[in-house]
LONUBA-350531 format. One record per residue (C-alpha): residue in one letter; x, y, z. Coordinates in steps of 0.5 Angstrom, whole numbers, plus 500, padded with zeros to 3 digits. Example, Ala and Ser with C-alpha at 12.3 -4.5 7.8 and 13.67 -1.06 7.14 Angstrom:
2
A525491516
S527498514
***
This chain:
90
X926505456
X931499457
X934495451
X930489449
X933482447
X930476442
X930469446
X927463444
X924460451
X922452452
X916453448
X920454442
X916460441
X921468442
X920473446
X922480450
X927481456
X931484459
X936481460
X940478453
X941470452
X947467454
X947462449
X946462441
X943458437
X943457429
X934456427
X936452421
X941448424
X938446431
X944447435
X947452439
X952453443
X956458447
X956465444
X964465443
X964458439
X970459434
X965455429
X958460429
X964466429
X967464424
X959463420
X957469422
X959473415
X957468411
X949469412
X950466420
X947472423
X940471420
X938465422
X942466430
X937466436
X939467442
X937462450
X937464457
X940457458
X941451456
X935447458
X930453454
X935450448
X934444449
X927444450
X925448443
X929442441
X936444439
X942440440
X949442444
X955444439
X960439439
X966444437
X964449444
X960445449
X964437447
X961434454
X955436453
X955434446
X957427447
X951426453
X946428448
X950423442
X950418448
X944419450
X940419441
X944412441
X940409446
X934412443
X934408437
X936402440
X931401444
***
C-alpha cells in the first residue's frame, strides 16, 4: 500500500492522495505558505505542527480560505493585500 498524505482541497474539507502537498498551511492562522517558509519552520517546535495542513496548490489554499504568507510568498501576498483594500472600499 503507498503512503497517503492529508491535503485540504477547495472545499475546505481534508482527504487522501497519494501525492503530498506542495504547500502547508496554519488551520488557526489561515495562511499558508511554501514548505520551506523560515517563519512556519521556525514555529514548528513551538506546537506549529499541530495545527499544519497541507495543499496540492495554491488555489485549493486560496479557495478553503487561507491567505498567501508574507515572510515566503511576498508578491503573492501584496496582491492578496491589494486585493482585501479594494474590497472595503467599495
Amino acid at each position: 500500500m503507498s503512503k497517503q498524505y492529508r491535503l485540504i482541497g477547495a472545499d475546505g474539507k481534508e482527504y487522501l492522495s497519494d501525492v503530498p502537498g506542495k504547500f502547508g498551511g496554519n488551520k488557526s492562522t489561515h495562511i499558508y505558505g511554501r514548505l520551506d517558509c523560515s517563519i512556519a519552520l521556525a514555529y514548528i517546535p513551538r506546537g506549529y505542527a499541530e495545527n499544519r495542513v497541507f495543499f496540492a496548490n495554491e488555489q485549493d489554499a486560496r479557495a478553503a480560505g487561507y491567505r498567501p504568507c508574507a515572510n515566503c510568498m511576498r508578491s503573492e501576498y501584496n496582491i492578496w493585500k491589494n486585493d482585501q483594500l479594494h474590497k472595503t472600499t467599495k
